[in-house]
PQR file with spaces between the fields and no chain letter, atoms N, CA, C, O and H, PARSE charges and radii, in Angstrom:
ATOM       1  N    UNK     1     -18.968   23.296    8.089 -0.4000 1.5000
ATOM       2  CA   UNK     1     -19.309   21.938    7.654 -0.0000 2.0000
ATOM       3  C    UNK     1     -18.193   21.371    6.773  0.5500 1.7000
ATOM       4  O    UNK     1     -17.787   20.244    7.056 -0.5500 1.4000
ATOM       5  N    UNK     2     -17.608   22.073    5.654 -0.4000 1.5000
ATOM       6  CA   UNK     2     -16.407   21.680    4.971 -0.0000 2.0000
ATOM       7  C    UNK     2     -15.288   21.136    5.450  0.5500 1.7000
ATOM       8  O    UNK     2     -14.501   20.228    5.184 -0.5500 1.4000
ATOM       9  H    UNK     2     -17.939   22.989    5.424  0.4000 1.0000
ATOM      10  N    UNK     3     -15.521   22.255    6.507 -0.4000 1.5000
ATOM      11  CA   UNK     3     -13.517   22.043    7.444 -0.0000 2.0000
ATOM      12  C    UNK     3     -13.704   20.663    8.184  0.5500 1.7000
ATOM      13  O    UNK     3     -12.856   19.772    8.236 -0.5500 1.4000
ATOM      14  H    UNK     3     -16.160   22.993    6.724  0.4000 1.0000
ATOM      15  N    UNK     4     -14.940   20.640    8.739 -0.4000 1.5000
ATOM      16  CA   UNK     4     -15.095   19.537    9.399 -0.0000 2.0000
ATOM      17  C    UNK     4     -15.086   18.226    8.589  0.5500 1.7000
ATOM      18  O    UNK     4     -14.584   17.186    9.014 -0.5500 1.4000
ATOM      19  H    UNK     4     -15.629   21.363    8.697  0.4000 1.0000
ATOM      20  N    UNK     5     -15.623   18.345    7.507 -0.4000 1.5000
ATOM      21  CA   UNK     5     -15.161   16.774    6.709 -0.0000 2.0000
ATOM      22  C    UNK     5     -14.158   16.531    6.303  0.5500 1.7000
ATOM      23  O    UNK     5     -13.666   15.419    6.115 -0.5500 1.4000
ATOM      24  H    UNK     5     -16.031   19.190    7.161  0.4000 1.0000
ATOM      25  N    UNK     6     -13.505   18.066    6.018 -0.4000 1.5000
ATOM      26  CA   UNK     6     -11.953   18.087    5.776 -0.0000 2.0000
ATOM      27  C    UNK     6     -10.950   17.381    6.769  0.5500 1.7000
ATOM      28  O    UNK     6      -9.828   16.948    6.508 -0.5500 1.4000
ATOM      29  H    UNK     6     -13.905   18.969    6.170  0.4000 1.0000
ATOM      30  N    UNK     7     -11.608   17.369    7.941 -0.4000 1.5000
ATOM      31  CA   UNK     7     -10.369   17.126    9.302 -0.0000 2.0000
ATOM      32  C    UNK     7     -11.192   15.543    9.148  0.5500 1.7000
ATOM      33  O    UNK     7     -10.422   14.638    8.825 -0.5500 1.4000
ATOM      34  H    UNK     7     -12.520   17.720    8.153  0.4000 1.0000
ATOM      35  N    UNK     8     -12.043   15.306    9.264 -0.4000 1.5000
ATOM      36  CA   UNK     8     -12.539   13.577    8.902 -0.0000 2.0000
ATOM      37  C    UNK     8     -11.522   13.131    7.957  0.5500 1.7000
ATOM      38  O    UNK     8     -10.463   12.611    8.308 -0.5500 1.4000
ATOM      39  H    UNK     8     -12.668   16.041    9.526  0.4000 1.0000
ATOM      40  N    UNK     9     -11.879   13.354    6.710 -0.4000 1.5000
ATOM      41  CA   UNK     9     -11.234   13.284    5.787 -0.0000 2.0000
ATOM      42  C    UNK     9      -9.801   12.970    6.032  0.5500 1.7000
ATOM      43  O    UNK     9      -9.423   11.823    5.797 -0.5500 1.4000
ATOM      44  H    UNK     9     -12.740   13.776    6.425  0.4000 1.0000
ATOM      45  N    UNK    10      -8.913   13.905    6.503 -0.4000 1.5000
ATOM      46  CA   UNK    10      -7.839   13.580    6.794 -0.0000 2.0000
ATOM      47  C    UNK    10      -7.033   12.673    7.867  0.5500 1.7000
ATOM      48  O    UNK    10      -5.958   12.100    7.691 -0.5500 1.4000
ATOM      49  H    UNK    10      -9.221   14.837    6.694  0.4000 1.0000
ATOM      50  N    UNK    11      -7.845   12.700    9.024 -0.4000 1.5000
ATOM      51  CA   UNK    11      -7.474   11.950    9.825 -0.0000 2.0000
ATOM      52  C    UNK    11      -8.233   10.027    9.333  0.5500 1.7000
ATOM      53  O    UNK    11      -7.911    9.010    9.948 -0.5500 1.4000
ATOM      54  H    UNK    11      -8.718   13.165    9.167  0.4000 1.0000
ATOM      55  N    UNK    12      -8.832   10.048    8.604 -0.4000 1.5000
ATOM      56  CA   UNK    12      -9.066    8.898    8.162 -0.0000 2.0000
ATOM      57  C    UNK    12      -7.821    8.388    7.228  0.5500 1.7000
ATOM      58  O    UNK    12      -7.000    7.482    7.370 -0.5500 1.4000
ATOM      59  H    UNK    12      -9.094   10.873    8.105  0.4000 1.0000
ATOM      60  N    UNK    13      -8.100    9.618    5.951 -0.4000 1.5000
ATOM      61  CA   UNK    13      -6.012    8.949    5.322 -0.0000 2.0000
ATOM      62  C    UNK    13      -5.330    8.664    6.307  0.5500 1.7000
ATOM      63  O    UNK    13      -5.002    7.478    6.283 -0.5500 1.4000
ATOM      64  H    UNK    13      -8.767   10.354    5.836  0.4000 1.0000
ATOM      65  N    UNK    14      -4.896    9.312    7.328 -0.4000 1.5000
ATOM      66  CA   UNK    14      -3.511    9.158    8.277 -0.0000 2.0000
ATOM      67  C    UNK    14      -3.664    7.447    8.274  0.5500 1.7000
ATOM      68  O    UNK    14      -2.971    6.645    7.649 -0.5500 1.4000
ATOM      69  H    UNK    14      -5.163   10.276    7.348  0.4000 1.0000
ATOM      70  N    UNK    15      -5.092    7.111    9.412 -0.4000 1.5000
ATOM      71  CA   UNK    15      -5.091    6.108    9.279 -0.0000 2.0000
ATOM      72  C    UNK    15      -4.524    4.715    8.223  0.5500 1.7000
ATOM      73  O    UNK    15      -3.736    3.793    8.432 -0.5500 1.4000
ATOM      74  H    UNK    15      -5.655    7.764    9.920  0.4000 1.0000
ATOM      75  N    UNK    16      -5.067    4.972    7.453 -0.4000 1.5000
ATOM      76  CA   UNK    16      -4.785    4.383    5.733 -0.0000 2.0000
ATOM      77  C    UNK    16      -3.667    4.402    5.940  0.5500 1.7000
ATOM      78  O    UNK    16      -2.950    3.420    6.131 -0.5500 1.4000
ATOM      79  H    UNK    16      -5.707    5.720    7.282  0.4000 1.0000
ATOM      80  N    UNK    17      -3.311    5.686    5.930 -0.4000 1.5000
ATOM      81  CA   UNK    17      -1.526    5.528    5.455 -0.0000 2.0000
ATOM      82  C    UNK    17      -1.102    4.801    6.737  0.5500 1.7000
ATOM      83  O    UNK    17      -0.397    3.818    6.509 -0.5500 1.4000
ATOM      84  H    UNK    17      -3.894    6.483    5.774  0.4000 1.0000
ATOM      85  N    UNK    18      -1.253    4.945    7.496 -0.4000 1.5000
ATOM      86  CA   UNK    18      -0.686    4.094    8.592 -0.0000 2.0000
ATOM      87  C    UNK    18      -0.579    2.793    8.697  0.5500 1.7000
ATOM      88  O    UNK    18       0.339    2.116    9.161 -0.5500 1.4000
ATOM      89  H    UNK    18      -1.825    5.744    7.681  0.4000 1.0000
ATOM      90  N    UNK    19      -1.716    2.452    8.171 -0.4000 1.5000
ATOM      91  CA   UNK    19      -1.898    0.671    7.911 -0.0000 2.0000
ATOM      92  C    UNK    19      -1.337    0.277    6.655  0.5500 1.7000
ATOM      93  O    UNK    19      -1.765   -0.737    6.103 -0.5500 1.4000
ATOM      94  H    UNK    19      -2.461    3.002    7.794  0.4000 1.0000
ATOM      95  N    UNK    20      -0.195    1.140    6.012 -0.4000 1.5000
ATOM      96  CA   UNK    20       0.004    0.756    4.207 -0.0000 2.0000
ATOM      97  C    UNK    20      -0.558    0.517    3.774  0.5500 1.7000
ATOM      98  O    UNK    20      -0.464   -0.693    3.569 -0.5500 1.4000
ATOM      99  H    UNK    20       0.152    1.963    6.460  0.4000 1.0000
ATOM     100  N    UNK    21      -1.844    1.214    3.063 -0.4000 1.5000
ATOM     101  CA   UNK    21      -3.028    0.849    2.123 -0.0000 2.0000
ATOM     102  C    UNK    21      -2.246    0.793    0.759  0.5500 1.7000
ATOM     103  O    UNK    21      -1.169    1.341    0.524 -0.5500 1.4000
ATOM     104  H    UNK    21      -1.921    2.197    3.229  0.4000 1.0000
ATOM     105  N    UNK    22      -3.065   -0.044   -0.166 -0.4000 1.5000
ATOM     106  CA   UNK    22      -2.562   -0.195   -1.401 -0.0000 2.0000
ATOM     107  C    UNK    22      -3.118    1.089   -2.486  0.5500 1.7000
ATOM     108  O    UNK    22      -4.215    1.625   -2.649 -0.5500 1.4000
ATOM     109  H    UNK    22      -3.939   -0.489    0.025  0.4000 1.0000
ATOM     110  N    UNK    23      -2.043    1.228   -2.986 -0.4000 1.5000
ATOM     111  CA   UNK    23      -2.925    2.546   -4.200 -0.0000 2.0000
ATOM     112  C    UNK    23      -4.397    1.810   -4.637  0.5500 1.7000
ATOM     113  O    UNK    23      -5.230    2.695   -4.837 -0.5500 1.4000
ATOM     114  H    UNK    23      -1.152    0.792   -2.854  0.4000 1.0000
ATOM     115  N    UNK    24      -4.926    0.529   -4.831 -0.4000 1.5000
ATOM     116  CA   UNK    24      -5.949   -0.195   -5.039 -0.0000 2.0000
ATOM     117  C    UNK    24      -7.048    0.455   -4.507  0.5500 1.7000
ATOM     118  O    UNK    24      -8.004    0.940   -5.111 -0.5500 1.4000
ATOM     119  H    UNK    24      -4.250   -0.189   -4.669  0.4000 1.0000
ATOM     120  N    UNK    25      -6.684    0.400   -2.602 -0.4000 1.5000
ATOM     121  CA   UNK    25      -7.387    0.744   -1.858 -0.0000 2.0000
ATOM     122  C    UNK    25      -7.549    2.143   -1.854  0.5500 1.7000
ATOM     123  O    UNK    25      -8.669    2.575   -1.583 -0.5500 1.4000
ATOM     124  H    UNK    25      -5.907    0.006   -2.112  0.4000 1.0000
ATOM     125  N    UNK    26      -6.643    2.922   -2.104 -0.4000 1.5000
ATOM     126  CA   UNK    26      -6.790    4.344   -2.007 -0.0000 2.0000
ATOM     127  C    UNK    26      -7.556    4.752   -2.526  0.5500 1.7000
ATOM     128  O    UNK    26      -8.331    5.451   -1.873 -0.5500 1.4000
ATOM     129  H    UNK    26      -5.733    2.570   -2.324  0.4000 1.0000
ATOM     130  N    UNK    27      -7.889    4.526   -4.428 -0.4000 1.5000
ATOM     131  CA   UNK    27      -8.382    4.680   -5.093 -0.0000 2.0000
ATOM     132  C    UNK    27      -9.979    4.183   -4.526  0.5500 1.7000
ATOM     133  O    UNK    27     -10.835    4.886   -5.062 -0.5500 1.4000
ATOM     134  H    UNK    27      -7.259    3.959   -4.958  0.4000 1.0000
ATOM     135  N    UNK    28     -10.422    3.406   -3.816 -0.4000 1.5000
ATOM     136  CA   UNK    28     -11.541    3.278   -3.324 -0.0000 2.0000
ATOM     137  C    UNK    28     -11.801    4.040   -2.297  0.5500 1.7000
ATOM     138  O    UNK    28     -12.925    4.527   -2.178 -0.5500 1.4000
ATOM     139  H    UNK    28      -9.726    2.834   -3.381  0.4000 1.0000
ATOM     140  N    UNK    29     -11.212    4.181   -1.749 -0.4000 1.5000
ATOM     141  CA   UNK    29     -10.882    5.428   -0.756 -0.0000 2.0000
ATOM     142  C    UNK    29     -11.737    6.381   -1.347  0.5500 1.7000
ATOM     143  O    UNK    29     -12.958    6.469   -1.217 -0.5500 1.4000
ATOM     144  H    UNK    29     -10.299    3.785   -1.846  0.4000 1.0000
ATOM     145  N    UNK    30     -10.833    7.213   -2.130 -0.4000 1.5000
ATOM     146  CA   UNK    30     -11.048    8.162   -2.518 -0.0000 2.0000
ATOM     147  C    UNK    30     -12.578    8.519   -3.457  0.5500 1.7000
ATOM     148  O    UNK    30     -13.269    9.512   -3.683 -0.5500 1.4000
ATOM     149  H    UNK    30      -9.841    7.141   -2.236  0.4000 1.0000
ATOM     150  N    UNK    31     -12.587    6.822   -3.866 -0.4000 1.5000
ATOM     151  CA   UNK    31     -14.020    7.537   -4.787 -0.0000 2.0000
ATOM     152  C    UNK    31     -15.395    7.326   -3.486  0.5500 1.7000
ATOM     153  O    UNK    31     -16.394    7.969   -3.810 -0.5500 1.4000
ATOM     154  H    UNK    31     -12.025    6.016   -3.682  0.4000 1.0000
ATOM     155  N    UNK    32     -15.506    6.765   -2.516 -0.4000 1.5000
ATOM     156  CA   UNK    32     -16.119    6.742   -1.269 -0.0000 2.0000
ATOM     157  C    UNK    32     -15.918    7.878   -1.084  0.5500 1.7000
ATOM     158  O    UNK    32     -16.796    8.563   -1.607 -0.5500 1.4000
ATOM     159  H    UNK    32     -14.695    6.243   -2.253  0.4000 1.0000
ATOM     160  N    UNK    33     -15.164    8.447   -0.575 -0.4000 1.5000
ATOM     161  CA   UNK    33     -15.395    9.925    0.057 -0.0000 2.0000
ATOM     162  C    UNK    33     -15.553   10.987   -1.162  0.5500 1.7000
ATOM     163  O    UNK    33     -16.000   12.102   -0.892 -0.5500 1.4000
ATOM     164  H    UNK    33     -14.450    7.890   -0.150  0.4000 1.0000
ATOM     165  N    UNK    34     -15.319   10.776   -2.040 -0.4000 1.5000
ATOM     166  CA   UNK    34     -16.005   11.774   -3.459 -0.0000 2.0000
ATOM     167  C    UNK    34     -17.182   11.428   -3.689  0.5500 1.7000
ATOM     168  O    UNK    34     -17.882   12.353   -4.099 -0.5500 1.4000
ATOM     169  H    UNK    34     -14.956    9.870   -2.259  0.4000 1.0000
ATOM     170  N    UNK    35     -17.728   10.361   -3.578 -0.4000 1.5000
ATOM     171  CA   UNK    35     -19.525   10.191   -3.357 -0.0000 2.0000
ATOM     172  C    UNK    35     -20.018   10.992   -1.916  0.5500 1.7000
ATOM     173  O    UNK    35     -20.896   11.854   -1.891 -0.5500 1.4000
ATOM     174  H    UNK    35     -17.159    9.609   -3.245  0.4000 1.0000
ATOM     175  N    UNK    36     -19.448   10.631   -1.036 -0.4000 1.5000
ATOM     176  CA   UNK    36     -19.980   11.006    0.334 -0.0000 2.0000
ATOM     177  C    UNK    36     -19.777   12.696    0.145  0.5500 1.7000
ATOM     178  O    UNK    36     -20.603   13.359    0.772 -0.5500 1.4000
ATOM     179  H    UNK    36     -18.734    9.931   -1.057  0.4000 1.0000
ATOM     180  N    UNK    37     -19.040   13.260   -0.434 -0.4000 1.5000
ATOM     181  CA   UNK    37     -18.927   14.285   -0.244 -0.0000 2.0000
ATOM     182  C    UNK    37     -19.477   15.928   -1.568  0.5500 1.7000
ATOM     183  O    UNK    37     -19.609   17.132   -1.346 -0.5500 1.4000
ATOM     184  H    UNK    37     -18.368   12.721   -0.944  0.4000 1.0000
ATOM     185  N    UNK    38     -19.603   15.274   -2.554 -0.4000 1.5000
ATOM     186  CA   UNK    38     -20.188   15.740   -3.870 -0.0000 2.0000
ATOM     187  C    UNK    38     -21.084   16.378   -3.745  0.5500 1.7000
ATOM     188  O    UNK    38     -21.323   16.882   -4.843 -0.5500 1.4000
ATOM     189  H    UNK    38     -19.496   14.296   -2.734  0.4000 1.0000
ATOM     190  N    UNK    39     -21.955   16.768   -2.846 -0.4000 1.5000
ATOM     191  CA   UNK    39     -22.817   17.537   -2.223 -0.0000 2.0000
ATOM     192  C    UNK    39     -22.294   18.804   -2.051  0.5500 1.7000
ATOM     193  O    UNK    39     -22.717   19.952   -1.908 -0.5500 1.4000
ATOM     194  H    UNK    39     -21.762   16.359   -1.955  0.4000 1.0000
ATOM     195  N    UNK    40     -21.502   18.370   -2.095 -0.4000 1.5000
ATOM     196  CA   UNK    40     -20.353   19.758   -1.135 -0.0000 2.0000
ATOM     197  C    UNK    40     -19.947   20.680   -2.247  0.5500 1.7000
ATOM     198  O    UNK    40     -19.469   21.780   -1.970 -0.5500 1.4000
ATOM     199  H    UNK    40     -21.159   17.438   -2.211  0.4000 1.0000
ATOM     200  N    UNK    41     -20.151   20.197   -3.802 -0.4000 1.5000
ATOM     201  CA   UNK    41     -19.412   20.866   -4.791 -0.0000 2.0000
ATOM     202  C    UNK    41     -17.591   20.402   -5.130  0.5500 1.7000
ATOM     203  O    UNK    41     -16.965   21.035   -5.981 -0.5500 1.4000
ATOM     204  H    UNK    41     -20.539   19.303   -4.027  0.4000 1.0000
ATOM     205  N    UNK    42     -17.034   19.430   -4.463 -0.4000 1.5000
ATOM     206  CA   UNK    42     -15.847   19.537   -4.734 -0.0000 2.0000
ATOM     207  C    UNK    42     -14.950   18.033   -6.003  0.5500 1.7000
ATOM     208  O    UNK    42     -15.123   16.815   -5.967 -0.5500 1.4000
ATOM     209  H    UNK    42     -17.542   18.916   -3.772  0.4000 1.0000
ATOM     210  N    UNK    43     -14.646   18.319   -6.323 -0.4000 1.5000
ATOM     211  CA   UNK    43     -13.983   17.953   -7.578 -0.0000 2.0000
ATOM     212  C    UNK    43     -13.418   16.561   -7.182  0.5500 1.7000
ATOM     213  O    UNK    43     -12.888   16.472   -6.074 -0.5500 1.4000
ATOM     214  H    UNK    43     -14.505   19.309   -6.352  0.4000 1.0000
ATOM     215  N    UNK    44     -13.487   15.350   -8.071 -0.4000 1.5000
ATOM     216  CA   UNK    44     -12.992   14.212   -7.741 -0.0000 2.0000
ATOM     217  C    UNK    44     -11.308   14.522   -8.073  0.5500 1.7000
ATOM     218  O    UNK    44     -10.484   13.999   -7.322 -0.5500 1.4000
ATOM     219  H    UNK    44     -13.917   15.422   -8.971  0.4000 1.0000
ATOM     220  N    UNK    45     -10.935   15.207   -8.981 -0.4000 1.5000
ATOM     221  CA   UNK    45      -9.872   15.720   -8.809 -0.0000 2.0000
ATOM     222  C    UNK    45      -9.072   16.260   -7.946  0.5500 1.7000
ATOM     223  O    UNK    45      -7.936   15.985   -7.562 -0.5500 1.4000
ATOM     224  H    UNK    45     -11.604   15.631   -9.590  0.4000 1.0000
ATOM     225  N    UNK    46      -9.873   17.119   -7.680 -0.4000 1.5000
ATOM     226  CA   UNK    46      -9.244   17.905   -6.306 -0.0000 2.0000
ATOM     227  C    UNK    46      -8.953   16.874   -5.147  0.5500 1.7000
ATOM     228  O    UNK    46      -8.139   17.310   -4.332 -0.5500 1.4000
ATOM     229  H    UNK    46     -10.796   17.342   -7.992  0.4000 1.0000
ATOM     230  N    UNK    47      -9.433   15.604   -4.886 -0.4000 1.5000
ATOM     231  CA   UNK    47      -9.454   15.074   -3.774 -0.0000 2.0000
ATOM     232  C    UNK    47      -8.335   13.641   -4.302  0.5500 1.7000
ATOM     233  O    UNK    47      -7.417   13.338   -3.540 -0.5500 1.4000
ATOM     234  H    UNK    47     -10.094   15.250   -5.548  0.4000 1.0000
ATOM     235  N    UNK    48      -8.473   13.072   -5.259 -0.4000 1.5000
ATOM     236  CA   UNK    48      -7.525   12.371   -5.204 -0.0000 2.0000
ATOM     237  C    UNK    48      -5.987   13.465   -5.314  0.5500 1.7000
ATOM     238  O    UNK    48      -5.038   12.723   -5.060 -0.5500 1.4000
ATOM     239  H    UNK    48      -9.219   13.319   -5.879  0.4000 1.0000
ATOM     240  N    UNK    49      -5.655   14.395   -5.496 -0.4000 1.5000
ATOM     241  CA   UNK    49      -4.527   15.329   -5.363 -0.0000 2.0000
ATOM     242  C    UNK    49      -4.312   15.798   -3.979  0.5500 1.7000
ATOM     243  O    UNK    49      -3.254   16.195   -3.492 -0.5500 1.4000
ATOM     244  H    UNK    49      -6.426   14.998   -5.702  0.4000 1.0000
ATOM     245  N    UNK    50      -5.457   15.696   -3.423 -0.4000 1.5000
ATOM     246  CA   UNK    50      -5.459   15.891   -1.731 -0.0000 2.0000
ATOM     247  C    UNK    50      -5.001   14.416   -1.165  0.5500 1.7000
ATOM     248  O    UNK    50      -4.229   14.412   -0.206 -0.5500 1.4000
ATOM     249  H    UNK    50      -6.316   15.373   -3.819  0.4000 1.0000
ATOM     250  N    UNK    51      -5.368   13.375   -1.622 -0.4000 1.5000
ATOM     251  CA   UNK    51      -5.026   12.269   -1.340 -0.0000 2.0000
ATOM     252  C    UNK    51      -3.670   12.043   -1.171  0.5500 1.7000
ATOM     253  O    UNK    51      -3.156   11.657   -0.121 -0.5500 1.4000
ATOM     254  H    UNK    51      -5.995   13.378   -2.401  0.4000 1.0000
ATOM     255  N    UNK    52      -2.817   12.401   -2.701 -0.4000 1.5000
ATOM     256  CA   UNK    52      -1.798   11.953   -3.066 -0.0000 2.0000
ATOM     257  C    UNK    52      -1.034   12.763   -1.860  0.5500 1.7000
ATOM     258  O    UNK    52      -0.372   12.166   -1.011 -0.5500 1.4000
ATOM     259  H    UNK    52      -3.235   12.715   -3.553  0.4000 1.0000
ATOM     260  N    UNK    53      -1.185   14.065   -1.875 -0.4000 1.5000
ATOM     261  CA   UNK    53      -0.495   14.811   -0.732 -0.0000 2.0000
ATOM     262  C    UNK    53      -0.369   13.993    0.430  0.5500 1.7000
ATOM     263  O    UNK    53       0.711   13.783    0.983 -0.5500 1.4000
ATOM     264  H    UNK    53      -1.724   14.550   -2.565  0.4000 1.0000
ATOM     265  N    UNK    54      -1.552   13.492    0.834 -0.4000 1.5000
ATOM     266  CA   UNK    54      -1.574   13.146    2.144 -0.0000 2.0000
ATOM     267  C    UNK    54      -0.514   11.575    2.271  0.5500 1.7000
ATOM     268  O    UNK    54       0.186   11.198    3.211 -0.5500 1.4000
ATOM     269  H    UNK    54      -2.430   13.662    0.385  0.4000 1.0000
ATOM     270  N    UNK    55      -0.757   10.963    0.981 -0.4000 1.5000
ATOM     271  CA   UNK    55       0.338    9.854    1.108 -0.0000 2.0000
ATOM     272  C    UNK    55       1.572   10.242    1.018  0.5500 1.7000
ATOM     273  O    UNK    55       2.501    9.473    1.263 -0.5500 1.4000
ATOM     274  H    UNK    55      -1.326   11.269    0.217  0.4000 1.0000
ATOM     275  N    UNK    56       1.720   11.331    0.700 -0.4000 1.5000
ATOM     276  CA   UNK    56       3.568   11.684    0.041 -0.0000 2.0000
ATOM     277  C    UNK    56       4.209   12.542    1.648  0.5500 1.7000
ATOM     278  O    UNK    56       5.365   12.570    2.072 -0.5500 1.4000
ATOM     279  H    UNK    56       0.965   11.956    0.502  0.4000 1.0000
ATOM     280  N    UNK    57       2.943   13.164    2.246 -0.4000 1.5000
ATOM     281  CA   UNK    57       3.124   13.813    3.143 -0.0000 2.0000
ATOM     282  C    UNK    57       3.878   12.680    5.019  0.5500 1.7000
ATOM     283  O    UNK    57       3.886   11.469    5.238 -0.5500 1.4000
ATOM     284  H    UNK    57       2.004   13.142    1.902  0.4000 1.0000
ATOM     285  N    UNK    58       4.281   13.676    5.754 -0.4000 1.5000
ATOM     286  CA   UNK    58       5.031   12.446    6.888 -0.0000 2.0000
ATOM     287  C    UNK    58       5.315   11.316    6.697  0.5500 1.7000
ATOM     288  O    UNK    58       4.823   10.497    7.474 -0.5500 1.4000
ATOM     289  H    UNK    58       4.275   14.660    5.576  0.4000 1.0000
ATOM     290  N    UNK    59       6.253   10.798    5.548 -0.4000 1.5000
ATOM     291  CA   UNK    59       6.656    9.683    5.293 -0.0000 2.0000
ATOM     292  C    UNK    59       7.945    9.029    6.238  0.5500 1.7000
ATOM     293  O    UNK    59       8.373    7.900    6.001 -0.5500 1.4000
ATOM     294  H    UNK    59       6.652   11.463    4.916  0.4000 1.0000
C-alpha cells in the first residue's frame, strides 16, 4: 500500500514539475498529499524533502 502511493506520489510531482509549478504550488502540493497520506504514519517533513528531491531531481 505505501509503495503504491509512493509511485502515485511521484509520478504526480513529475507531472508538476513538468508543468513548472511554483514553489507556492508545491507547497500545496505537498500539504494535500501529507493530509491524504498521514494515515500512513509519515512525516510532513519527510515528504516535503521527498518533494524537494523530486524537483532538484532530472532537471
Amino acid at each position: 500500500m505505501f509503495m503504491k502511493q509512493m509511485q502515485i506520489i511521484t509520478s504526480e510531482m513529475r507531472q508538476f514539475k513538468n508543468s513548472r509549478m511554483s514553489p507556492e504550488q508545491g507547497e500545496t502540493f505537498c500539504n494535500s498529499q501529507y493530509y491524504a497520506m498521514q494515515e500512513d504514519g509519515l512525516s510532513k517533513g519527510w515528504l516535503k524533502n521527498f518533494y524537494s528531491h523530486m524537483m532538484q531531481s532530472n532537471s
